[in-house]
C-alpha positions in Angstrom: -15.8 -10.4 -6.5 -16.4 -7.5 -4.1 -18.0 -4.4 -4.6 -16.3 -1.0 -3.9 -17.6 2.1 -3.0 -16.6 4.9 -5.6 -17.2 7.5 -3.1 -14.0 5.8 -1.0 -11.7 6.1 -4.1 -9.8 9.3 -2.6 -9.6 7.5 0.6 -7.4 4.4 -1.2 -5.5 7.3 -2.8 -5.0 8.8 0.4 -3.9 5.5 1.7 -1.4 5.0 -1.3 0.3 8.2 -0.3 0.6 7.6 3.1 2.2 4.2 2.6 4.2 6.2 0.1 5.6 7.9 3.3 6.2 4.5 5.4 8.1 3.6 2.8 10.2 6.5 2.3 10.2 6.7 6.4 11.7 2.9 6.6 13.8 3.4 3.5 15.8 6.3 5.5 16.1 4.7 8.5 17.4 1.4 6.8 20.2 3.6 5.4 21.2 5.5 8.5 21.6 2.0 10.8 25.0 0.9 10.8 24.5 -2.6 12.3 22.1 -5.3 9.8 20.6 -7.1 12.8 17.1 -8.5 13.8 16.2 -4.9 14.0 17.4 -4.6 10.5 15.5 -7.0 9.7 11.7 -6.2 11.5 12.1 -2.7 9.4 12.7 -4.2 6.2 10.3 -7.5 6.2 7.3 -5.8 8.9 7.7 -2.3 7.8 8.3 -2.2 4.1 6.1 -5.5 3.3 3.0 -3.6 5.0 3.7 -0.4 3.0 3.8 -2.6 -0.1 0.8 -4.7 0.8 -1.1 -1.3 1.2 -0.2 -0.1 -1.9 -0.8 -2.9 -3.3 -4.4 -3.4 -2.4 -5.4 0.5 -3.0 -4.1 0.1 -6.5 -6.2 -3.0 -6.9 -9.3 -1.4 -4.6 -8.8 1.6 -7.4 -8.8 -0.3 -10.3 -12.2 -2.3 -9.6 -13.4 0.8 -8.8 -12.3 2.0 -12.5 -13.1 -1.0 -14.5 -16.5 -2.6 -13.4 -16.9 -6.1 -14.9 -19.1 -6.2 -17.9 -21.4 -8.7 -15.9 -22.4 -6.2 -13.4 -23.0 -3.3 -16.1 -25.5 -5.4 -17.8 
């Protein structure tokens, strides 16, 4: 399993709330088109699914961080 730094914490917090803010970015402008089309589409699958990947792998980068495995305290 790999290692994180814990001095890079606040920079997987920082990336949390900045996908925060894609999110909230694509999530507007998928309510103010009019017309569901491929474009639709790209903002919803390419947009949102990185923002969710992000924060995805912060929260899991920031938990490791949190909660070493017993084998590598001993």
């Amino acid at each position: 399993m790999p290692a994180f730094d814990h001095k890079k914490r606040s920079e997987y917090k920082f990336r949390i709330y900045m996908s925060l803010g894609v999110l909230l970015f694509v999530g507007v402008a998928i309510f103010c088109t009019e017309i569901i089309g491929p474009g639709f589409w790209d903002m919803v699958l390419i947009g949102a699914g990185f923002a969710l990947a992000s924060i995805a792998h912060s929260g899991w980068a920031i938990w490791t961080i949190d909660h070493p495995n017993k084998e590598d305290t001993d």
